[in-house]
N, CA, C, O and CB atoms as a CASP TS submission, in Angstrom:
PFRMAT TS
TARGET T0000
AUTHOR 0000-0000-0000
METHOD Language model
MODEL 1
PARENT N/A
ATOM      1  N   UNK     1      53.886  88.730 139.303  1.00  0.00           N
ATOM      2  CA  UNK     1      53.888  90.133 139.704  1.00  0.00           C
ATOM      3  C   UNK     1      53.304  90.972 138.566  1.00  0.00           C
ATOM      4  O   UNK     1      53.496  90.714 137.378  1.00  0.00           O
ATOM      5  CB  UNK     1      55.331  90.612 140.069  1.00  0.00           C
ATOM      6  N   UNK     2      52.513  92.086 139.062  1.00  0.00           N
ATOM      7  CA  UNK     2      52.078  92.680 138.269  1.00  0.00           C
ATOM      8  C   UNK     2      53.167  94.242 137.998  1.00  0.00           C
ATOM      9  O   UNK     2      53.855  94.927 138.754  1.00  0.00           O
ATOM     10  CB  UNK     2      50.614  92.745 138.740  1.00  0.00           C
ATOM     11  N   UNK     3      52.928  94.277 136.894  1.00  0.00           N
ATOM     12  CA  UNK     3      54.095  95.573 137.087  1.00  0.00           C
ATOM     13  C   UNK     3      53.270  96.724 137.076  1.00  0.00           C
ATOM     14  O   UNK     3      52.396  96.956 136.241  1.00  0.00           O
ATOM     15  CB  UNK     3      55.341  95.772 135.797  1.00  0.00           C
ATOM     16  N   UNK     4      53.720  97.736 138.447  1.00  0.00           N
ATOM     17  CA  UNK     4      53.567  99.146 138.795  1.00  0.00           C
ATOM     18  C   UNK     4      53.118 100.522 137.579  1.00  0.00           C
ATOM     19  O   UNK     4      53.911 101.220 136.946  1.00  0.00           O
ATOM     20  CB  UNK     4      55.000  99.402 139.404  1.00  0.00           C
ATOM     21  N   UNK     5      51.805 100.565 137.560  1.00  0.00           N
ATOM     22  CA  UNK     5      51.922 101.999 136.314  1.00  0.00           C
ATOM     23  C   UNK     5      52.509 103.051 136.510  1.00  0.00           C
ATOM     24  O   UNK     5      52.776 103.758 135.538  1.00  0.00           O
ATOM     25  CB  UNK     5      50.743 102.684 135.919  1.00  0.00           C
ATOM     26  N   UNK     6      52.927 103.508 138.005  1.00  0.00           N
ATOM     27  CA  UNK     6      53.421 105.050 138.101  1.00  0.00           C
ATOM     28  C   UNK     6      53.319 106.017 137.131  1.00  0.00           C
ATOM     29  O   UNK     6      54.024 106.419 136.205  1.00  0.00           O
ATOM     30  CB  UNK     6      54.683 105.130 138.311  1.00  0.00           C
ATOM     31  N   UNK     7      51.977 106.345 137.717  1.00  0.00           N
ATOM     32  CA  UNK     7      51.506 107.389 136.869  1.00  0.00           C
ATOM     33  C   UNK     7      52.122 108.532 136.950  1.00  0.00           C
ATOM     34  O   UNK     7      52.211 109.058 135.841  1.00  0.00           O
ATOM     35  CB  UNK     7      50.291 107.647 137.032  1.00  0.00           C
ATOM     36  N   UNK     8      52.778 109.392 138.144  1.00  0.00           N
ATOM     37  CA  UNK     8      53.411 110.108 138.795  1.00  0.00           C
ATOM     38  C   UNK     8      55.404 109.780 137.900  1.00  0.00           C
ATOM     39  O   UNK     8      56.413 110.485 137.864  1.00  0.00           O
ATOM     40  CB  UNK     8      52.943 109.605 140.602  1.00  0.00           C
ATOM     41  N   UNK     9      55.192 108.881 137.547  1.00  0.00           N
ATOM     42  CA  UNK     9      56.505 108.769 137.240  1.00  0.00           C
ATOM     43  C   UNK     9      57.589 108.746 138.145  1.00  0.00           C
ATOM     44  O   UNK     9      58.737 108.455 137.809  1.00  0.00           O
ATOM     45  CB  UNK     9      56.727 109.604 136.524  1.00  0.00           C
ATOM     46  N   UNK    10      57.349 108.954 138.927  1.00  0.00           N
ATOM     47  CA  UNK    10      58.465 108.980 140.149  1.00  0.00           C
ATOM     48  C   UNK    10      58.533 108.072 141.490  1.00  0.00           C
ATOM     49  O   UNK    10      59.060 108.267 142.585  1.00  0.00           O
ATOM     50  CB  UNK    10      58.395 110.311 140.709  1.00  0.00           C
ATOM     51  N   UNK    11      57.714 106.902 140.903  1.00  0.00           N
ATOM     52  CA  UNK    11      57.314 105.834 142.362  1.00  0.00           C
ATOM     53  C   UNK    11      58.713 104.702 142.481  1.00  0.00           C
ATOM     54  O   UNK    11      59.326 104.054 141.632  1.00  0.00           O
ATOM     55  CB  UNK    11      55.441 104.623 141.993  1.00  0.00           C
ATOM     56  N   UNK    12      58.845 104.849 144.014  1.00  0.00           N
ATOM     57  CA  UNK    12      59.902 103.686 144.525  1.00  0.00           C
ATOM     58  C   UNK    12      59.088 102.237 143.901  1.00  0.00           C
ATOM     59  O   UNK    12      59.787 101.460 143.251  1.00  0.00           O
ATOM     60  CB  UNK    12      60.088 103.667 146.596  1.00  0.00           C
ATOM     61  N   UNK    13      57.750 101.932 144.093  1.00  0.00           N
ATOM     62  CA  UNK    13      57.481 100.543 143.538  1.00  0.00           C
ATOM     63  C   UNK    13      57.343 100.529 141.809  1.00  0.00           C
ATOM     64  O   UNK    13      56.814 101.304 141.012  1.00  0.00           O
ATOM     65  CB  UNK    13      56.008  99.987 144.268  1.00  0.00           C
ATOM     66  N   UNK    14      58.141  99.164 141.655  1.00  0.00           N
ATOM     67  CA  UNK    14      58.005  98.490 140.420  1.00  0.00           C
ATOM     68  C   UNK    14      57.066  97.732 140.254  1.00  0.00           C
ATOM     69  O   UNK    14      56.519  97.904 139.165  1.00  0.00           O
ATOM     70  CB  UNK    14      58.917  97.855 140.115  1.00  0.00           C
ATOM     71  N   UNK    15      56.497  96.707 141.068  1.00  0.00           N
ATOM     72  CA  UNK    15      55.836  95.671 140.830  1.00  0.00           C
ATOM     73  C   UNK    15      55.186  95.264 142.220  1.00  0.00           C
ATOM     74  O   UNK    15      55.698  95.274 143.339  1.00  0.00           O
ATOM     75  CB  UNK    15      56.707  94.677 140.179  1.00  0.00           C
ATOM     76  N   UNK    16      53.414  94.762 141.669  1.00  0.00           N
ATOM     77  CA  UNK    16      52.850  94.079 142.899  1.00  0.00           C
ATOM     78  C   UNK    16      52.024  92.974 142.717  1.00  0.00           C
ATOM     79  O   UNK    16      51.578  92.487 141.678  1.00  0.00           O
ATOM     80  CB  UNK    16      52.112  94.941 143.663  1.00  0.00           C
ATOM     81  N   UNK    17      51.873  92.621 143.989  1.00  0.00           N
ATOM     82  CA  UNK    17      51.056  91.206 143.571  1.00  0.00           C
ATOM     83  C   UNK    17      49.937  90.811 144.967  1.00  0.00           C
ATOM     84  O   UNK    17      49.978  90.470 146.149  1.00  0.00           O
ATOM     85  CB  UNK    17      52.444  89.679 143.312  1.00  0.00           C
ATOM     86  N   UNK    18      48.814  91.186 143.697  1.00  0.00           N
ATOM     87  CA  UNK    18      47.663  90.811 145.218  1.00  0.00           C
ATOM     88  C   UNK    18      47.035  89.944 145.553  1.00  0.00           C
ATOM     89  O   UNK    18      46.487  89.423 144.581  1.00  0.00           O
ATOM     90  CB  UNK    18      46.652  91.400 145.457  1.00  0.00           C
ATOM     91  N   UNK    19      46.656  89.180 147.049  1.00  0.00           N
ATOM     92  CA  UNK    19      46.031  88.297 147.455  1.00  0.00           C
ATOM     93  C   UNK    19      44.940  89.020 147.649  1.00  0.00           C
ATOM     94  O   UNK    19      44.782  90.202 147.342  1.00  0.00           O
ATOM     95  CB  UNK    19      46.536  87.592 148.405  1.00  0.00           C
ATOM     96  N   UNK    20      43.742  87.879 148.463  1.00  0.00           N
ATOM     97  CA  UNK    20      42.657  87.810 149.268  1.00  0.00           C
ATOM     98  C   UNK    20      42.892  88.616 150.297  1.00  0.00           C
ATOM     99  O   UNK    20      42.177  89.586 150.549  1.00  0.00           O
ATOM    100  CB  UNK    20      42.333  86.575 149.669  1.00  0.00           C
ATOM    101  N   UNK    21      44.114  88.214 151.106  1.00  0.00           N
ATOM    102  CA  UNK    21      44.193  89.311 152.494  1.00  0.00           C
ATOM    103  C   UNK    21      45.484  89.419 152.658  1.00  0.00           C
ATOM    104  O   UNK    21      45.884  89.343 153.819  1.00  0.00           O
ATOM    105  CB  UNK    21      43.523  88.838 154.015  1.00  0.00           C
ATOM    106  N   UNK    22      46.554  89.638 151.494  1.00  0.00           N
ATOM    107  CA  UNK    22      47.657  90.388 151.477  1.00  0.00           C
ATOM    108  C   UNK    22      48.030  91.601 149.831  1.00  0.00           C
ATOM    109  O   UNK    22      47.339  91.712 148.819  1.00  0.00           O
ATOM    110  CB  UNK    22      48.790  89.104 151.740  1.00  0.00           C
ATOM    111  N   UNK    23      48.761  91.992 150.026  1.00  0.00           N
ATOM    112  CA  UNK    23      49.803  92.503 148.596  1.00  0.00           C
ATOM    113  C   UNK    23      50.852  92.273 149.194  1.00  0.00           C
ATOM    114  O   UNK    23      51.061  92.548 150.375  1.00  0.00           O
ATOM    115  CB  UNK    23      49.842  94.154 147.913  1.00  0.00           C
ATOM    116  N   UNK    24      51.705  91.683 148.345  1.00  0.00           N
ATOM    117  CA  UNK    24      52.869  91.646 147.925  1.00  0.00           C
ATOM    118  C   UNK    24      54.163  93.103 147.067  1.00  0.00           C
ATOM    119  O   UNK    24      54.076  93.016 145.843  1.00  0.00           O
ATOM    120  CB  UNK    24      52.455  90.572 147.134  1.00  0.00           C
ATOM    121  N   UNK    25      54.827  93.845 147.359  1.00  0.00           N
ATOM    122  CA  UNK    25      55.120  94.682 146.916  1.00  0.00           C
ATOM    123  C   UNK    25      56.804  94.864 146.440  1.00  0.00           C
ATOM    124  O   UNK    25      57.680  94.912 147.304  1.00  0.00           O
ATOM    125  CB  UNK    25      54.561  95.413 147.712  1.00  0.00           C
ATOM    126  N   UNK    26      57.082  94.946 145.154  1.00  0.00           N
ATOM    127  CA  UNK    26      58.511  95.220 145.550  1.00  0.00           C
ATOM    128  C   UNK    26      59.019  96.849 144.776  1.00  0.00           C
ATOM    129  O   UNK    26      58.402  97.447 143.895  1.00  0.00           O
ATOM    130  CB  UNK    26      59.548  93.734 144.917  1.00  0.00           C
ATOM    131  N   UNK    27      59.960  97.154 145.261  1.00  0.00           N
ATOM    132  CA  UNK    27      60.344  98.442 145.251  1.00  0.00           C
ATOM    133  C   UNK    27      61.867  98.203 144.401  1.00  0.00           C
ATOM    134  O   UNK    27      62.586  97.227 144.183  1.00  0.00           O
ATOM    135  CB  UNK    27      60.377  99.123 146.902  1.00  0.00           C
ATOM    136  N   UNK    28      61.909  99.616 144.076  1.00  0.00           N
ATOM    137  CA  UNK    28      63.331  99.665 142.729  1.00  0.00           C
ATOM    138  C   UNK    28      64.154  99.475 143.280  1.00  0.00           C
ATOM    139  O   UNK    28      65.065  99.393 142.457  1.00  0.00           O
ATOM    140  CB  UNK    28      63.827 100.897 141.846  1.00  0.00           C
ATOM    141  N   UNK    29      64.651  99.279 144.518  1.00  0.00           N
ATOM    142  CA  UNK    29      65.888  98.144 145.074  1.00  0.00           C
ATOM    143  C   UNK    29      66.124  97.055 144.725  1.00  0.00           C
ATOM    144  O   UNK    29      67.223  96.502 144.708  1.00  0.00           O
ATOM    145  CB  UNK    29      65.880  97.760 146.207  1.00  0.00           C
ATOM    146  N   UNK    30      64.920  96.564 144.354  1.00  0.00           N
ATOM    147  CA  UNK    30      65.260  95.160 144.225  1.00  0.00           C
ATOM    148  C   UNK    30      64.276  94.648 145.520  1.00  0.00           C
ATOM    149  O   UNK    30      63.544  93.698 145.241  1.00  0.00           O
ATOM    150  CB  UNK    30      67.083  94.822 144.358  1.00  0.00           C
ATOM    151  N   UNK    31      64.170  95.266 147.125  1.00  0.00           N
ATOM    152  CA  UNK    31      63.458  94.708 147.939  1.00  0.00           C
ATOM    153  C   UNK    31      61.821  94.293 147.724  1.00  0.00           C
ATOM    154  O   UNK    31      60.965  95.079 147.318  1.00  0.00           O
ATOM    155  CB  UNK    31      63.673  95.481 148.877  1.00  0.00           C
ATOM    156  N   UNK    32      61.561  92.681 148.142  1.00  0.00           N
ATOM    157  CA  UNK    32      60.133  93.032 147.997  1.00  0.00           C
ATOM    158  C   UNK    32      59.484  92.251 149.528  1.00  0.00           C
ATOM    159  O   UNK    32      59.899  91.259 150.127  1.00  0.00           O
ATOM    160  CB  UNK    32      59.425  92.324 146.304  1.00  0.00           C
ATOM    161  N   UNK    33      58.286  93.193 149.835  1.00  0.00           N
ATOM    162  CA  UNK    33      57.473  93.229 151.505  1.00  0.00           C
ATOM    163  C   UNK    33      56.148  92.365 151.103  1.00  0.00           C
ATOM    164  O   UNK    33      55.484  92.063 150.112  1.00  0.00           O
ATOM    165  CB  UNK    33      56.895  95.196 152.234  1.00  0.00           C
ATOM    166  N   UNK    34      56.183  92.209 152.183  1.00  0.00           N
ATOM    167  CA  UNK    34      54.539  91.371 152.563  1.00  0.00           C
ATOM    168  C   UNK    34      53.981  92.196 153.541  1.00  0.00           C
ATOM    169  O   UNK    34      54.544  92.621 154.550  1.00  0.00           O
ATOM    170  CB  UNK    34      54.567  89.636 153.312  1.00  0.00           C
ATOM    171  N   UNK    35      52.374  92.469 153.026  1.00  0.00           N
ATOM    172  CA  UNK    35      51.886  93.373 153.906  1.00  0.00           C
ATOM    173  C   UNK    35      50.505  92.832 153.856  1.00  0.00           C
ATOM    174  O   UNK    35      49.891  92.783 152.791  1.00  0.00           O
ATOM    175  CB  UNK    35      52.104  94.901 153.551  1.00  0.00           C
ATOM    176  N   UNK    36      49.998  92.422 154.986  1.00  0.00           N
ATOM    177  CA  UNK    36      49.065  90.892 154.949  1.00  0.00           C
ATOM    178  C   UNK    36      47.721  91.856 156.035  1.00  0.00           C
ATOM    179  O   UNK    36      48.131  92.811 156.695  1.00  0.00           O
ATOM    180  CB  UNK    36      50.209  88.881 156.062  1.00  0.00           C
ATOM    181  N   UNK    37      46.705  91.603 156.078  1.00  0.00           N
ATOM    182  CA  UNK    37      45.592  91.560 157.338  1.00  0.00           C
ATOM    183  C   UNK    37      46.239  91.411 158.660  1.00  0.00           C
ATOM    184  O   UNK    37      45.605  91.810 159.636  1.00  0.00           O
ATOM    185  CB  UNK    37      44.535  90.283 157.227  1.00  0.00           C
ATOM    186  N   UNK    38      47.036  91.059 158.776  1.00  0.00           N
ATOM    187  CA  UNK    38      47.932  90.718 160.006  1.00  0.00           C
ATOM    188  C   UNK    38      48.585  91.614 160.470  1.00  0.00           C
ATOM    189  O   UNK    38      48.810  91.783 161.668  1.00  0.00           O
ATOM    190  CB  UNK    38      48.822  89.812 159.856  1.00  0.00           C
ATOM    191  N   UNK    39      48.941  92.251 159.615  1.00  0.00           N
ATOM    192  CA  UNK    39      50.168  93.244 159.603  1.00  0.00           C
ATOM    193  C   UNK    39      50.480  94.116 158.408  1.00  0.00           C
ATOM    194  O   UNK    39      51.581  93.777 157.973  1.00  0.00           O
ATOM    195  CB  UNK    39      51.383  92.485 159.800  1.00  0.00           C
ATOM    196  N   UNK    40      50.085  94.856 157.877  1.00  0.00           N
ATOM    197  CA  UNK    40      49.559  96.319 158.997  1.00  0.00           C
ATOM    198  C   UNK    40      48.318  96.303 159.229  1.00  0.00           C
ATOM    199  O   UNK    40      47.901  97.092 160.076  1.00  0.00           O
ATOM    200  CB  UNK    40      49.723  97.898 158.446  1.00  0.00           C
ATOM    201  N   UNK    41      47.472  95.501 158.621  1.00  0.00           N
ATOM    202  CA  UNK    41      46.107  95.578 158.838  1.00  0.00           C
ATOM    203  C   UNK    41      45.125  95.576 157.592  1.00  0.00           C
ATOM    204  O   UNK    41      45.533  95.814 156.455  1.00  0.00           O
ATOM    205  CB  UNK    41      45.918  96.738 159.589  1.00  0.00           C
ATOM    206  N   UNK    42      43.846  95.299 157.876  1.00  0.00           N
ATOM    207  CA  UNK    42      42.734  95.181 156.633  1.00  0.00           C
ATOM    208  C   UNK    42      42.987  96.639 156.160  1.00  0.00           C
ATOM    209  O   UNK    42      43.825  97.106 155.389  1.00  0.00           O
ATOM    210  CB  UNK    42      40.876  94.815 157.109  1.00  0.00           C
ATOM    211  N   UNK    43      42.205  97.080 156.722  1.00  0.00           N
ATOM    212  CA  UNK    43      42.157  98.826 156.053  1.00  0.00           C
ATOM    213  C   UNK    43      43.236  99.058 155.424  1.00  0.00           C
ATOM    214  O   UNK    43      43.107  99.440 154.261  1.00  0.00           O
ATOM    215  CB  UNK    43      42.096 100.130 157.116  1.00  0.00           C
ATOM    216  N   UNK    44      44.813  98.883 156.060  1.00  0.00           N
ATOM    217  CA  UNK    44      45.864  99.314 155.142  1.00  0.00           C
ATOM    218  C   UNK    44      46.067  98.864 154.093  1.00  0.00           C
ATOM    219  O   UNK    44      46.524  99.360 153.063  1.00  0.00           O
ATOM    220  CB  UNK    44      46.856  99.267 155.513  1.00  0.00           C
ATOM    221  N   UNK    45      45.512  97.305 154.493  1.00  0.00           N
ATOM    222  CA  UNK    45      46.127  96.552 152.527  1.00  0.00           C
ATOM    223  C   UNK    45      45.087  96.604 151.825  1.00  0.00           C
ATOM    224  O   UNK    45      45.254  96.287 150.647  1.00  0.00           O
ATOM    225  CB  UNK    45      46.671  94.654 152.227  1.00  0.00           C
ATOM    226  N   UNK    46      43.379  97.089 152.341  1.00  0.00           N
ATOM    227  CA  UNK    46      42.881  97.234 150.933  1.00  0.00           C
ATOM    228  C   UNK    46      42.771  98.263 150.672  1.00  0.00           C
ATOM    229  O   UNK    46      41.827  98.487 149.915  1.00  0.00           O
ATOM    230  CB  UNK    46      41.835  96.746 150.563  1.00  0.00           C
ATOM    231  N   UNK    47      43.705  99.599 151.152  1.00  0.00           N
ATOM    232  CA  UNK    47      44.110 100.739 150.583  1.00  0.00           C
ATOM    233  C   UNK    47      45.212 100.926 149.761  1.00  0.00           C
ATOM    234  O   UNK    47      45.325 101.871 148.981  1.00  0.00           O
ATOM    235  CB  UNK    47      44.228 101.457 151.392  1.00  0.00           C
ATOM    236  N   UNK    48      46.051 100.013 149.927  1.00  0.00           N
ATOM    237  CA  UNK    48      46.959  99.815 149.259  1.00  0.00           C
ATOM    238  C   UNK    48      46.972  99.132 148.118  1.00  0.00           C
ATOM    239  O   UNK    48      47.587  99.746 147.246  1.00  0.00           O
ATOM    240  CB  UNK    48      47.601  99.473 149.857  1.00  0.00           C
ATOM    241  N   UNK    49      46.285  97.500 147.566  1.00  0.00           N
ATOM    242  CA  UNK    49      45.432  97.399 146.961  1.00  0.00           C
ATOM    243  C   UNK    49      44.461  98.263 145.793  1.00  0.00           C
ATOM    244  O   UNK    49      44.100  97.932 144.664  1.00  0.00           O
ATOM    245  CB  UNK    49      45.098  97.112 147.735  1.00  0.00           C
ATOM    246  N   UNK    50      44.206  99.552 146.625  1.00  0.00           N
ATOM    247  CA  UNK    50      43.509 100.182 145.672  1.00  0.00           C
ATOM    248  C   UNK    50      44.099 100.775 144.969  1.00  0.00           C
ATOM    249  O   UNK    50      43.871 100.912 143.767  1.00  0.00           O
ATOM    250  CB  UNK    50      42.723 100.832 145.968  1.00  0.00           C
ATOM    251  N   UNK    51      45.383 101.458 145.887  1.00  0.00           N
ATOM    252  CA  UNK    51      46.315 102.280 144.872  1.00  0.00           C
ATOM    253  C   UNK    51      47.073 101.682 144.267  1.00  0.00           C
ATOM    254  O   UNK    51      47.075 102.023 143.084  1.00  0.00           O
ATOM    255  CB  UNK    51      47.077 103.189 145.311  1.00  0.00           C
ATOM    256  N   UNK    52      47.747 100.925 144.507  1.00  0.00           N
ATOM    257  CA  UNK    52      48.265  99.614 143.496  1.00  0.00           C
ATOM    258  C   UNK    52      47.615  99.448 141.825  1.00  0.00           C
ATOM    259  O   UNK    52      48.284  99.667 140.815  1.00  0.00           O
ATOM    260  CB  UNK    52      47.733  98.071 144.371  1.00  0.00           C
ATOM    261  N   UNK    53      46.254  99.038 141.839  1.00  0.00           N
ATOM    262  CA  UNK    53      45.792  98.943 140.727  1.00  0.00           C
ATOM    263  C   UNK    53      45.161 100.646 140.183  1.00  0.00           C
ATOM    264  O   UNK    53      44.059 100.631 139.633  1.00  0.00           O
ATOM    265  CB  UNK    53      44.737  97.706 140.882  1.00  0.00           C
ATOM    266  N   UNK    54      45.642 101.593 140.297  1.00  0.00           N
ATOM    267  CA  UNK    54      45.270 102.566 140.326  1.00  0.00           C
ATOM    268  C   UNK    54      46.407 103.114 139.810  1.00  0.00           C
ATOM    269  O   UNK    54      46.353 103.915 138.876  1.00  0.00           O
ATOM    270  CB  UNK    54      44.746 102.916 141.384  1.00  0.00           C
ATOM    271  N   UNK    55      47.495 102.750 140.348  1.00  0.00           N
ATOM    272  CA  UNK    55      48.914 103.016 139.421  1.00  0.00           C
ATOM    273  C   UNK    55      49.484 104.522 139.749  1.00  0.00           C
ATOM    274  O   UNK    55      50.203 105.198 139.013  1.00  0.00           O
ATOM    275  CB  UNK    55      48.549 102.933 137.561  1.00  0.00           C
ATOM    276  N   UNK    56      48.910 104.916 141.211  1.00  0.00           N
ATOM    277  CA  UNK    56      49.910 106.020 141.826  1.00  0.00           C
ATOM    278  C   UNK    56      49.587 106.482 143.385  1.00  0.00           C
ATOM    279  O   UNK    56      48.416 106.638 143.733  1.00  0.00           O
ATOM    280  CB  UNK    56      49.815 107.421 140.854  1.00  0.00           C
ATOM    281  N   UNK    57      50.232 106.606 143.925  1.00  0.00           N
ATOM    282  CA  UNK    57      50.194 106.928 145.574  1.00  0.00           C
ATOM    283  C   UNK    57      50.851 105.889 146.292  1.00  0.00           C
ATOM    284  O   UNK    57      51.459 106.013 147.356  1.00  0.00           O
ATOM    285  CB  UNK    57      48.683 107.026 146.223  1.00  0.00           C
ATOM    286  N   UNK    58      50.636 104.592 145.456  1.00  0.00           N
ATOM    287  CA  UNK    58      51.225 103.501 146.258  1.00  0.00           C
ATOM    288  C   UNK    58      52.550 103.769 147.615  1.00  0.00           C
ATOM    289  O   UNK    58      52.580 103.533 148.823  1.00  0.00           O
ATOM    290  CB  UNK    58      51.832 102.583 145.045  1.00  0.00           C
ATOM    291  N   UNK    59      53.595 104.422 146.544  1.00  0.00           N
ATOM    292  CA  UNK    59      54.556 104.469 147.801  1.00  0.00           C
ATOM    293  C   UNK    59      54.672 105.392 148.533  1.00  0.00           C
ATOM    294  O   UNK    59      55.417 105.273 149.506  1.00  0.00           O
ATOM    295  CB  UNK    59      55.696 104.320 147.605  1.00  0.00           C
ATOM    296  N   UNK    60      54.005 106.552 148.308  1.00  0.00           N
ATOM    297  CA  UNK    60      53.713 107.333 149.136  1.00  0.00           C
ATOM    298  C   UNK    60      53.085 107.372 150.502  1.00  0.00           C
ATOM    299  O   UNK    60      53.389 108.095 151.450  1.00  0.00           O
ATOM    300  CB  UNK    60      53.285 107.827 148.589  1.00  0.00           C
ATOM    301  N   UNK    61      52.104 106.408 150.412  1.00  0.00           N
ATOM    302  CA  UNK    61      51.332 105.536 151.446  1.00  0.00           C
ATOM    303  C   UNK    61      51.648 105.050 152.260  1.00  0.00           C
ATOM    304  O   UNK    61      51.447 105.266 153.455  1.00  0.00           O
ATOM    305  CB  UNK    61      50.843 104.748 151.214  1.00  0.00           C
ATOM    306  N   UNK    62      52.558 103.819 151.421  1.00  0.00           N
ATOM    307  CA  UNK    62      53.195 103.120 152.030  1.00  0.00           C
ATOM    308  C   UNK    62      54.488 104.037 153.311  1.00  0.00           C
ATOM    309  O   UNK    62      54.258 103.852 154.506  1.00  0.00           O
ATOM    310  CB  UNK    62      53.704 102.242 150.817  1.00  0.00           C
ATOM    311  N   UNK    63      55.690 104.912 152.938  1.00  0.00           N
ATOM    312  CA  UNK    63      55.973 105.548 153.407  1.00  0.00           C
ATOM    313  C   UNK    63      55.323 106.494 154.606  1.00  0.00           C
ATOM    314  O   UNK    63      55.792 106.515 155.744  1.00  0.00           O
ATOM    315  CB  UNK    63      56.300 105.773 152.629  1.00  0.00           C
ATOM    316  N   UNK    64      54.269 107.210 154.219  1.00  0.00           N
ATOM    317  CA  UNK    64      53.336 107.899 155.275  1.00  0.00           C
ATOM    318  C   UNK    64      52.756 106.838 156.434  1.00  0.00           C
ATOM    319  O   UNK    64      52.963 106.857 157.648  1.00  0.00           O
ATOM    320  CB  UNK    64      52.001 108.591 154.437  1.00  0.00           C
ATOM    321  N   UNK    65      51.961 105.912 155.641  1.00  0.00           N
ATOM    322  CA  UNK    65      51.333 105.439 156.866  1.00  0.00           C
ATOM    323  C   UNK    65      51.785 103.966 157.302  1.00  0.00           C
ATOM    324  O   UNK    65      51.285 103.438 158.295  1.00  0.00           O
ATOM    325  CB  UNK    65      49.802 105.485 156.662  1.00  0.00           C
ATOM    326  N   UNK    66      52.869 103.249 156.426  1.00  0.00           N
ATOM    327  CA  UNK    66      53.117 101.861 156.965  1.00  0.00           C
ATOM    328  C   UNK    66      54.145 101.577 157.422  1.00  0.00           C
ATOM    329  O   UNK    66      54.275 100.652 158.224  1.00  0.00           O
ATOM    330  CB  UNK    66      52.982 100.970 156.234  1.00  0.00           C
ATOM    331  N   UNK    67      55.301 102.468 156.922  1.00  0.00           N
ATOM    332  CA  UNK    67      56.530 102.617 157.057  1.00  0.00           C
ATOM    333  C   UNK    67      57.139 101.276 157.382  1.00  0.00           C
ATOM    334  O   UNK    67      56.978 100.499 156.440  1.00  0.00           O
ATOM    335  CB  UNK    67      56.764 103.612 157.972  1.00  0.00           C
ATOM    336  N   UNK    68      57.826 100.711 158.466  1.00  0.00           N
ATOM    337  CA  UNK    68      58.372  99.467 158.478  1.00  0.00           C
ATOM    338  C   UNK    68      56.939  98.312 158.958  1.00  0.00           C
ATOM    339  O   UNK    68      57.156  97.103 159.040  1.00  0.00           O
ATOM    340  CB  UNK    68      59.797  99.546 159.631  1.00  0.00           C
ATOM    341  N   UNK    69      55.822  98.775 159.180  1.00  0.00           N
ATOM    342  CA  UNK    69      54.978  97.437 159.429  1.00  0.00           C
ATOM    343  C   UNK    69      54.034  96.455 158.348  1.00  0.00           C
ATOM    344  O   UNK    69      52.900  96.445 157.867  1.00  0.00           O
ATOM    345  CB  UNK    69      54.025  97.877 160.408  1.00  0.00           C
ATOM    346  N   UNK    70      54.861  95.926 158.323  1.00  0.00           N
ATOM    347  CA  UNK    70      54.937  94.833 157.225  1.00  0.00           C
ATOM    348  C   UNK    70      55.065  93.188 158.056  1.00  0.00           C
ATOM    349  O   UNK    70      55.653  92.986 159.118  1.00  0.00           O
ATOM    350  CB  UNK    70      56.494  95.221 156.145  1.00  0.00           C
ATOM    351  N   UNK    71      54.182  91.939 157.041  1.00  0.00           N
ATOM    352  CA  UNK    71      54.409  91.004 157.791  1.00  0.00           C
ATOM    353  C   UNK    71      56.036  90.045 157.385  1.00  0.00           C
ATOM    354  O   UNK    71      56.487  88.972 157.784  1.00  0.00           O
ATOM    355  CB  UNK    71      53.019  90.227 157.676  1.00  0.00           C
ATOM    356  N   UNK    72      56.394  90.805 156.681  1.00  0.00           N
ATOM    357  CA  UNK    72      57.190  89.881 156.201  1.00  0.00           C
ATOM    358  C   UNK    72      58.375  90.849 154.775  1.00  0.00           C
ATOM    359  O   UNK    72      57.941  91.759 154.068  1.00  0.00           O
ATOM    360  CB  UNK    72      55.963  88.502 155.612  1.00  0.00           C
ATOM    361  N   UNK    73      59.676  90.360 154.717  1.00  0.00           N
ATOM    362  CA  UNK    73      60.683  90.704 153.603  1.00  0.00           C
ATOM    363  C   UNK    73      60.488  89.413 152.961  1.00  0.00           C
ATOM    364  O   UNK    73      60.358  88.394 153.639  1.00  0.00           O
ATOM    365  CB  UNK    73      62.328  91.094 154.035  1.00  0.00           C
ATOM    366  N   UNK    74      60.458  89.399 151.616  1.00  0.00           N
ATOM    367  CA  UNK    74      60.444  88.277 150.571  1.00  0.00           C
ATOM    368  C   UNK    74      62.298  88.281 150.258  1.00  0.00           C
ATOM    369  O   UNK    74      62.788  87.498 149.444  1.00  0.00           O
ATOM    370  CB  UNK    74      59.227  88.768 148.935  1.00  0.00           C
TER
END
C-alpha cells in the first residue's frame, strides 16, 4: 500500500494501492474497498487513480460519485 498524501489534510483515505484495472483503497477506519473496471467502472478508477497519486480529492470523489459501488470489501 501506498500511503495517502492528503494534501487537504482532512481526507477519510490513508492508503492505496493500484492495479492495471483496479485501486485498492483503505480509509481511517481501518476499512479497505476494491474498486475494479467492473465496478464502478474504467472512467471511475482511472479517475480515482489520478487523484490518488495526486494526493487530494480522492475521498471526496469517492463519496460524490461512487459511494457504495465498489467490487469488493477487503
Amino acid at each position: 500500500m501506498t500511503r495517502y498524501r492528503d494534501l487537504s489534510g482532512n481526507s477519510g483515505v490513508v492508503a492505496y494501492r493500484i492495479g492495471t484495472d483496479h485501486i485498492a483503497v483503505e480509509f481511517r477506519s481501518g476499512d479497505m474497498y476494491l474498486y475494479t473496471y467492473h465496478k464502478p467502472g474504467k472512467v471511475a478508477v482511472e479517475d480515482m487513480k489520478r487523484l490518488a497519486e495526486a494526493g487530494r480529492g480522492l475521498s471526496t470523489y469517492i463519496s460524490q460519485h461512487v459511494r457504495d459501488d465498489y467490487e469488493a470489501r477487503i
